[in-house]
N, C-alpha and C positions, 0 to 999 in steps of 0.2 A: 504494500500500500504506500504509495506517496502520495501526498497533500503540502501545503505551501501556507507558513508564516511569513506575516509581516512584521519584521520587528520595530518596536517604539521608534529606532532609528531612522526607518524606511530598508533597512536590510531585506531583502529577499531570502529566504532559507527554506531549503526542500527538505521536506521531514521522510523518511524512508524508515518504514517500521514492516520488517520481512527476514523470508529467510536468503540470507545472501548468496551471491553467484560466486561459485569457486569452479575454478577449471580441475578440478581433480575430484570431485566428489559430486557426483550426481545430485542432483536437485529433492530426487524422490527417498534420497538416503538423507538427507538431513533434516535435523530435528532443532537448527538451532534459530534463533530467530534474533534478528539484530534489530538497533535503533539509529540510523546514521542518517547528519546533519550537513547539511552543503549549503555552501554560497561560492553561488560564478566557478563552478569548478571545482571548488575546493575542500577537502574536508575537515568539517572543524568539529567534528564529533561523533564515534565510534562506539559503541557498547553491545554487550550482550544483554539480553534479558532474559526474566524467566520464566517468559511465555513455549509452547510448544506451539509447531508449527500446523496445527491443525486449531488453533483459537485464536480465527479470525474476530469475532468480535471482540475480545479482548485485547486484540491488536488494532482496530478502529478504535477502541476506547483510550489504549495508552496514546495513540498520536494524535487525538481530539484533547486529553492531555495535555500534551507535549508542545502541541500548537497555543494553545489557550494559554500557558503560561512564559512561552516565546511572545507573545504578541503581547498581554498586558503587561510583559517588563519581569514578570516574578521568576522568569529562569533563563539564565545568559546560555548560549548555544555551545557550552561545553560539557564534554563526557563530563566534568566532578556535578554537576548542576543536574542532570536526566538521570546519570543511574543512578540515584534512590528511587523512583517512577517506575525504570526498567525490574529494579527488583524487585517491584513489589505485587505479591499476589494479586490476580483479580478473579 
């Protein structure tokens, strides 16, 4: 799932809450499910979480989240600021 915060700044940041693409391990074999932060390219934040990769709405909920507190200002777009969200049961 990717969705798009604006932050207070006017930054643009792509919220990406999935399981990620590795060239060496099939898609259908992973179970891990990440939280990564981008702007223009870049990224500025990487985490795991402790979602499985069959809880999708759990994974629309962490990055409704994750977005919601990138845009009101309450959480700056780095890994130390998200993973406590990432690990927190839902």
């Amino acid at each position: 799932m990717n969705v798009t915060a604006t932050l207070p700044d006017g930054r643009i940041v792509d919220v990406f809450v999935g399981v990620p693409d590795d060239p060496y391990i099939p898609k259908k074999d992973m179970d891990t499910v990440d939280v990564e932060l981008r702007s223009g390219g870049e990224v500025l934040a990487a985490v795991n979480t402790v979602l499985d990769a069959d809880q999708d709405s759990e994974a629309r909920q962490l990055a409704r989240e994750i977005v919601g507190g990138l845009e009101g200002g309450s959480l700056e777009p780095t890994a130390g600021a998200i993973e406590p969200l990432a690990d927190e049961l839902r």
